[in-house]
C-alpha atoms as an extended CHARMM CRD file, in Angstrom:
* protein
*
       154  EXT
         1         1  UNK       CA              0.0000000000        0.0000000000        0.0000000000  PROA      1               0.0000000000
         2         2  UNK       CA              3.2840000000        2.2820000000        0.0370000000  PROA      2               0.0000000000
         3         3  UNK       CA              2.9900000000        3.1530000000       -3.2720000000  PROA      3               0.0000000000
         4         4  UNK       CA             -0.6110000000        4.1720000000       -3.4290000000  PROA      4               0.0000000000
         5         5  UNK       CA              0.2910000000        7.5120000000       -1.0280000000  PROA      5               0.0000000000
         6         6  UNK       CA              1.5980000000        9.7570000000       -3.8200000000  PROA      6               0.0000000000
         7         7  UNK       CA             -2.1280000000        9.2120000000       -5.0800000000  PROA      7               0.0000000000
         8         8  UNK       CA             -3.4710000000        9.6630000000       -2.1530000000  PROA      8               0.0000000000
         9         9  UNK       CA             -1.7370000000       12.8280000000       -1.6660000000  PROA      9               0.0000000000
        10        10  UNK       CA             -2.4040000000       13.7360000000       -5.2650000000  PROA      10              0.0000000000
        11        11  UNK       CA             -5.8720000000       13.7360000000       -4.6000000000  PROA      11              0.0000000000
        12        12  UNK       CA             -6.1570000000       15.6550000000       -1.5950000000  PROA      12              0.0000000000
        13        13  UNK       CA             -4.0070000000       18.2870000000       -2.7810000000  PROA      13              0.0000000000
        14        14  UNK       CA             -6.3320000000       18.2850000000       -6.1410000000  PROA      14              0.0000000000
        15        15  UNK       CA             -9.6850000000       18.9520000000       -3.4300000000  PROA      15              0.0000000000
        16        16  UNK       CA             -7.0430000000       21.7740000000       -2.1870000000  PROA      16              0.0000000000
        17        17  UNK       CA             -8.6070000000       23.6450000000       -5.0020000000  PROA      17              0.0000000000
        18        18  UNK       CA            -12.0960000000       25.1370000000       -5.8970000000  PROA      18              0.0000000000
        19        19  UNK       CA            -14.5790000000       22.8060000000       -7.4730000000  PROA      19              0.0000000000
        20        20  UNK       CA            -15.3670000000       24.3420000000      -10.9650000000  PROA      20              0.0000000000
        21        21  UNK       CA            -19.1990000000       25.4840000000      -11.0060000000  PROA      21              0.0000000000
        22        22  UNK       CA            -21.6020000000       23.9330000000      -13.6790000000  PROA      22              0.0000000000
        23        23  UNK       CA            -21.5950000000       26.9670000000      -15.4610000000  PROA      23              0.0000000000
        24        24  UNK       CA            -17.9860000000       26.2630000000      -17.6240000000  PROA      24              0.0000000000
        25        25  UNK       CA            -17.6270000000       27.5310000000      -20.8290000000  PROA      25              0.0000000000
        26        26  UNK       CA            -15.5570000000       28.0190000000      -23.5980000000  PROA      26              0.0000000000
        27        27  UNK       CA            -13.2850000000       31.3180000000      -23.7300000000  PROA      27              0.0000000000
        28        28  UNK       CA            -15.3900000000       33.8830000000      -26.0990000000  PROA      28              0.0000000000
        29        29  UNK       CA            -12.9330000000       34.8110000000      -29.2070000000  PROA      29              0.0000000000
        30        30  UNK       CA            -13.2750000000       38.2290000000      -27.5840000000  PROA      30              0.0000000000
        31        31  UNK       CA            -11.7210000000       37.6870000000      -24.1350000000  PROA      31              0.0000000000
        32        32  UNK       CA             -8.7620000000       39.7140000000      -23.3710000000  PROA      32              0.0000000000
        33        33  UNK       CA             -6.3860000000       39.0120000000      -20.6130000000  PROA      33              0.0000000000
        34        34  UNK       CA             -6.1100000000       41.4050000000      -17.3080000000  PROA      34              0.0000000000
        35        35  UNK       CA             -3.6230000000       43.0850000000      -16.2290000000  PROA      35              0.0000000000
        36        36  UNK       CA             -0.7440000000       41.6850000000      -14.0330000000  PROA      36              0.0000000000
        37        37  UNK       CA             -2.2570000000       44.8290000000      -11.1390000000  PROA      37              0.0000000000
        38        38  UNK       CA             -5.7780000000       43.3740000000      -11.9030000000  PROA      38              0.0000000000
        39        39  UNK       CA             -4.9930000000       40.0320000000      -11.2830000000  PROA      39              0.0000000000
        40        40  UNK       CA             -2.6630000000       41.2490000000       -8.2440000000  PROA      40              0.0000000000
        41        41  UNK       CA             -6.1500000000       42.8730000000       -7.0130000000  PROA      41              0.0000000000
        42        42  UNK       CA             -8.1290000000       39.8810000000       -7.7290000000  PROA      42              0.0000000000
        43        43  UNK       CA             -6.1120000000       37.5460000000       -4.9210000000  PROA      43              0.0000000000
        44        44  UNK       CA             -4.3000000000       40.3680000000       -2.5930000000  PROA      44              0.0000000000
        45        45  UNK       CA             -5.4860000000       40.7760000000        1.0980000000  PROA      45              0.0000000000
        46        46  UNK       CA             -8.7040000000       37.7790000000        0.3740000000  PROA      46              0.0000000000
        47        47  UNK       CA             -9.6660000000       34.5170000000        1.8390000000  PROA      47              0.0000000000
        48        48  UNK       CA            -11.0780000000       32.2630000000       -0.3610000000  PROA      48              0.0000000000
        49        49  UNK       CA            -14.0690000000       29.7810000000        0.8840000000  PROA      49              0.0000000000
        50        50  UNK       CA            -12.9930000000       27.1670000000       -2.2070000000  PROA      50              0.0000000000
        51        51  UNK       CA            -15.6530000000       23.9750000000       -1.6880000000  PROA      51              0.0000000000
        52        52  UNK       CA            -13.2930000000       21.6520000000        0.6450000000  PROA      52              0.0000000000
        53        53  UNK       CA            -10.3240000000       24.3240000000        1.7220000000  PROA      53              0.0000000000
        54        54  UNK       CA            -10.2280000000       28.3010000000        2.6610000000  PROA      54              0.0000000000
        55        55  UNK       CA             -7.0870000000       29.6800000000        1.1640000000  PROA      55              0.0000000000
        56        56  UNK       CA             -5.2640000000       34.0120000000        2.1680000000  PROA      56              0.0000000000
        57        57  UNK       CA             -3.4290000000       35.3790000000       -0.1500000000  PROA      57              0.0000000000
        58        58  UNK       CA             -1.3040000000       38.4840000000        2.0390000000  PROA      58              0.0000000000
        59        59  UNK       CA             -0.1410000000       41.2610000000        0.2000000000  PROA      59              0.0000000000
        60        60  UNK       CA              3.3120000000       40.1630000000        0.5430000000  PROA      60              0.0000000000
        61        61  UNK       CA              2.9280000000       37.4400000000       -1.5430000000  PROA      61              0.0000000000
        62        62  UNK       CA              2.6090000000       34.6070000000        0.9480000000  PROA      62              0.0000000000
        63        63  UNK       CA             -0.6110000000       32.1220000000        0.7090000000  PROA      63              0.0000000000
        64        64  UNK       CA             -1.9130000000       29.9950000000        3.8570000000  PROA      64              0.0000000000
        65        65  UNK       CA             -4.3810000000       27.0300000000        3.2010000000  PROA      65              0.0000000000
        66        66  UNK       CA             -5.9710000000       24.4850000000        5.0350000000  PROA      66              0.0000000000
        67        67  UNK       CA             -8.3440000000       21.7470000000        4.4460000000  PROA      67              0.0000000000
        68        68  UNK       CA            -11.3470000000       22.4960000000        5.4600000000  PROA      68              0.0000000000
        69        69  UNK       CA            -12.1120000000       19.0530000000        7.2080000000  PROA      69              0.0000000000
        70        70  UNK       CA             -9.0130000000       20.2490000000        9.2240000000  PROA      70              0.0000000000
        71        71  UNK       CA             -6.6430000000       17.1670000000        7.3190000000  PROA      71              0.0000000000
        72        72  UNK       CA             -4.0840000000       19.1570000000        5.7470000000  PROA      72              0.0000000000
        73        73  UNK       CA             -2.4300000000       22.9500000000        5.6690000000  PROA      73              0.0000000000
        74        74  UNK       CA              0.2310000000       24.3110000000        4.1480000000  PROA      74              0.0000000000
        75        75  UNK       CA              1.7970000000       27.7380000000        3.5290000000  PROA      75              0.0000000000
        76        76  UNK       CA              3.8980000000       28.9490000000        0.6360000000  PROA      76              0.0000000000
        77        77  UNK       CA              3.8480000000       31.8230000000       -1.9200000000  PROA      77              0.0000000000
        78        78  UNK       CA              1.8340000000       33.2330000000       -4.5110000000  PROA      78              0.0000000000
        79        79  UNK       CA              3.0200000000       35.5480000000       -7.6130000000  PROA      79              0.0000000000
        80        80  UNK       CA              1.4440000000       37.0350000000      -10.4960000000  PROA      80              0.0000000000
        81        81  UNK       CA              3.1450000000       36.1430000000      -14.1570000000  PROA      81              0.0000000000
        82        82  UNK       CA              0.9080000000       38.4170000000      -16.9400000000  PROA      82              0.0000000000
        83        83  UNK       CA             -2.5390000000       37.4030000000      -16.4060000000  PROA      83              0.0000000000
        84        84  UNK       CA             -1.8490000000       34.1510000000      -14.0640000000  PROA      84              0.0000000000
        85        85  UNK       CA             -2.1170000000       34.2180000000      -10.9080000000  PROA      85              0.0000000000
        86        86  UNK       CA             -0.2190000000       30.8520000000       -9.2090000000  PROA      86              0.0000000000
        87        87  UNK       CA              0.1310000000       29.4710000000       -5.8630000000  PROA      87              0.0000000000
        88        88  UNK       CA              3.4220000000       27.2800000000       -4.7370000000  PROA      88              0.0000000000
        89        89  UNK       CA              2.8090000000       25.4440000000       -1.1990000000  PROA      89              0.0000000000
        90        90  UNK       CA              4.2400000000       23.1190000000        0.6790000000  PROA      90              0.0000000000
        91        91  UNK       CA              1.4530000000       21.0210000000        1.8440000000  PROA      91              0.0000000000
        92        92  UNK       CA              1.5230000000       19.1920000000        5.5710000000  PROA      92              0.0000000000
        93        93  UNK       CA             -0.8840000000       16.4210000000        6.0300000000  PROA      93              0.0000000000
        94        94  UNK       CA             -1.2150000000       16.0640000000        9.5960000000  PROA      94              0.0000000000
        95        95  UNK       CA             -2.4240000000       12.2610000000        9.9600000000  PROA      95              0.0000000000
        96        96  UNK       CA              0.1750000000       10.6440000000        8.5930000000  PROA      96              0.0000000000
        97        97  UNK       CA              3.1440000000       13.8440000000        9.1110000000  PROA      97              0.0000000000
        98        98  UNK       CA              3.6810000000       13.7500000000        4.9440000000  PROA      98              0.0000000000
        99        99  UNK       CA              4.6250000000       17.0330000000        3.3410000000  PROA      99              0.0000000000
       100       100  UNK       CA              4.9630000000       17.4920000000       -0.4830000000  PROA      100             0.0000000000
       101       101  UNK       CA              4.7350000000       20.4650000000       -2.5120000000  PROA      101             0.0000000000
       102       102  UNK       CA              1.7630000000       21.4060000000       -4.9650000000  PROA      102             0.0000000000
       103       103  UNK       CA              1.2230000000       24.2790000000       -7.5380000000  PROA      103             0.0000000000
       104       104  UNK       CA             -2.7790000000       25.8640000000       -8.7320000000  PROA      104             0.0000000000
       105       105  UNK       CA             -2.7710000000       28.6580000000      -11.1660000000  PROA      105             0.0000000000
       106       106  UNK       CA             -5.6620000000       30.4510000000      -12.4970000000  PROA      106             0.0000000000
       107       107  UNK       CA             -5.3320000000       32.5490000000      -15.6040000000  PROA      107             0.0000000000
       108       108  UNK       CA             -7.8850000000       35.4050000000      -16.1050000000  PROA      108             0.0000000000
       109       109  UNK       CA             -8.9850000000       37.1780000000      -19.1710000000  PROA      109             0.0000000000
       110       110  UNK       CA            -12.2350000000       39.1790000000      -19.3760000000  PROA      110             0.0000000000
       111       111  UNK       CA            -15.2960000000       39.0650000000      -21.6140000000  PROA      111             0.0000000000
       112       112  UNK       CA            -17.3700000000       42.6170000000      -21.2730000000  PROA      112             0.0000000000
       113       113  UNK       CA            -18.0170000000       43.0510000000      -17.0990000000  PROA      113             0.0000000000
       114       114  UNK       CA            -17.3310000000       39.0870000000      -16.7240000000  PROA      114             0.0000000000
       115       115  UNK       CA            -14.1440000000       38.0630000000      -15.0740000000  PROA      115             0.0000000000
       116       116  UNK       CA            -13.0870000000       34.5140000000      -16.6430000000  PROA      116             0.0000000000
       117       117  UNK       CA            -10.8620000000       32.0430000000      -14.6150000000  PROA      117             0.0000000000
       118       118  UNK       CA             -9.1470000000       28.5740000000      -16.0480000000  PROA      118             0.0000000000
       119       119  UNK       CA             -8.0380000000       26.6850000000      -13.1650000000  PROA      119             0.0000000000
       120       120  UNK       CA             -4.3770000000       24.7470000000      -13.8210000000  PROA      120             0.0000000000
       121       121  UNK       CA             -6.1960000000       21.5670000000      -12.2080000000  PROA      121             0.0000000000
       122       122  UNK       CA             -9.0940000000       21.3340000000      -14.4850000000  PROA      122             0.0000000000
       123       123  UNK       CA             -8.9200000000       18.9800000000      -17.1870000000  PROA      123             0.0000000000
       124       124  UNK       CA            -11.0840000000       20.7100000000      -19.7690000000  PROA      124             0.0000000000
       125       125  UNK       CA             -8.8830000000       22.7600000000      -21.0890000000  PROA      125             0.0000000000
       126       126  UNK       CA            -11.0030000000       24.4920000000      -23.5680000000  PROA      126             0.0000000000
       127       127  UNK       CA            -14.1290000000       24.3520000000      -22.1160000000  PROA      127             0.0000000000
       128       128  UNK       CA            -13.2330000000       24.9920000000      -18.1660000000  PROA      128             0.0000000000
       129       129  UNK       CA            -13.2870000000       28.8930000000      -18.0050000000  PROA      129             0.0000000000
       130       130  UNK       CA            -15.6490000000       30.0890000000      -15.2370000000  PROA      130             0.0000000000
       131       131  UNK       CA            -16.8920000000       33.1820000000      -13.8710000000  PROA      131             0.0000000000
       132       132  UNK       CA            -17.3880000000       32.4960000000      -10.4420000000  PROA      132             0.0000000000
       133       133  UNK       CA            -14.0630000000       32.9790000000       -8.9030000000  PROA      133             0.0000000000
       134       134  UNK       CA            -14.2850000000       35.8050000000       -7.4120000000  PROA      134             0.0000000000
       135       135  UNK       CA            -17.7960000000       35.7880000000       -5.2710000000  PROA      135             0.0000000000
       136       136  UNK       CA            -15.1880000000       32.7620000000       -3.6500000000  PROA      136             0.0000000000
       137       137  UNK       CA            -13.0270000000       35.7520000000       -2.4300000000  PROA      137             0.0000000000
       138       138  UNK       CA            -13.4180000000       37.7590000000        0.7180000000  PROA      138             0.0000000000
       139       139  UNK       CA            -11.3590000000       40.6850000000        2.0350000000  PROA      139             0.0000000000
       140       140  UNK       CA             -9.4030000000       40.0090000000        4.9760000000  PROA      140             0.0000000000
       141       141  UNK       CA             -7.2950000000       36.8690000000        6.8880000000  PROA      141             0.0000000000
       142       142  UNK       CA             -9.6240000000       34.2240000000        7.7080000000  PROA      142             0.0000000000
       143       143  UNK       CA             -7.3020000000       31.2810000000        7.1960000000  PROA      143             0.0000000000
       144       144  UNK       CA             -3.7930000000       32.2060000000        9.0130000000  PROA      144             0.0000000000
       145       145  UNK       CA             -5.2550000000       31.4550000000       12.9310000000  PROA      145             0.0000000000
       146       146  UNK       CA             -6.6070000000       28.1110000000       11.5620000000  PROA      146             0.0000000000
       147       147  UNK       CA             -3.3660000000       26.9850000000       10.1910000000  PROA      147             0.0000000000
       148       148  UNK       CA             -1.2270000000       28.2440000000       13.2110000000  PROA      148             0.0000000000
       149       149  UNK       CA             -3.9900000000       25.9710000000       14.9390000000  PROA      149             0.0000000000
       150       150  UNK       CA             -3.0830000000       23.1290000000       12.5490000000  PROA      150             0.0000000000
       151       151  UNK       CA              0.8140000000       23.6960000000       12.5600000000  PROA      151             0.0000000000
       152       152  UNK       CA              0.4680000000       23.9300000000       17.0570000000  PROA      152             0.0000000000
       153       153  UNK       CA             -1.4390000000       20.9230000000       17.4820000000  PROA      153             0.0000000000
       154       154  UNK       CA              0.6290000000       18.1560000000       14.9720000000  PROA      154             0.0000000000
């Protein structure tokens, strides 16, 4: 059963990320990318409430995320590369003590007032775009006392 962890671990770190809404679609012909600052703004002081983890991204370009069934955290760094936003963590599961590290990016372009995200993790590359993204993002830290939680306790 050894070698069934990295898939194990592959698939929690894949729940790490948001669960794409029903309403994918294919990138309109005319979509233009944001900004690096938009994208920046998008991610910069928020929390996200992703379906099974909450996620901060702090101005200075660290990220905190935890599971929310309280299995896994882990802390890295997040940049901005033209319109992609990515996140580099390493990931602490606190069961078994494994870390690893894991990578999400979401590249944004925008169609009219609609903000359209393709998440690095979903498999339908042409038709995964999504404008939901952002009603997942709050202003302000509601992830980095939960993961000092985490980190205290394993």
């Amino acid at each position: 059963m050894i070698g069934a962890a990295p898939l194990v671990v592959t698939s929690v770190l894949l729940a790490l990320s948001f669960t794409l809404s029903a309403r994918a679609e294919s990138l309109p012909k005319e979509a233009v990318a944001l900004k690096p600052t938009e994208v920046k703004a998008i991610y910069s002081g928020k929390s996200s409430n992703w379906s099974e983890t909450r996620a901060y991204f702090a101005p200075d370009g660290s990220v905190f995320l935890f599971k929310k069934d309280k299995t896994v955290w882990a802390e890295g760094r997040w940049t901005i590369t033209d319109n992609q936003a990515c996140m580099n963590v390493t990931w602490n599961e606190i069961r078994s003590g494994k870390t690893g590290n894991h990578t999400d990016c979401w590249t944004w372009f925008r169609h009219g007032k609609r903000h359209l995200a393709l998440w690095s993790g979903q498999k339908d590359k042409k038709t995964g775009y999504w404008d939901g993204e952002i009603k997942l993002l709050r202003k302000g830290d509601v992830v980095t006392t939960a993961v000092a939680a985490l980190k205290a306790g394993q």
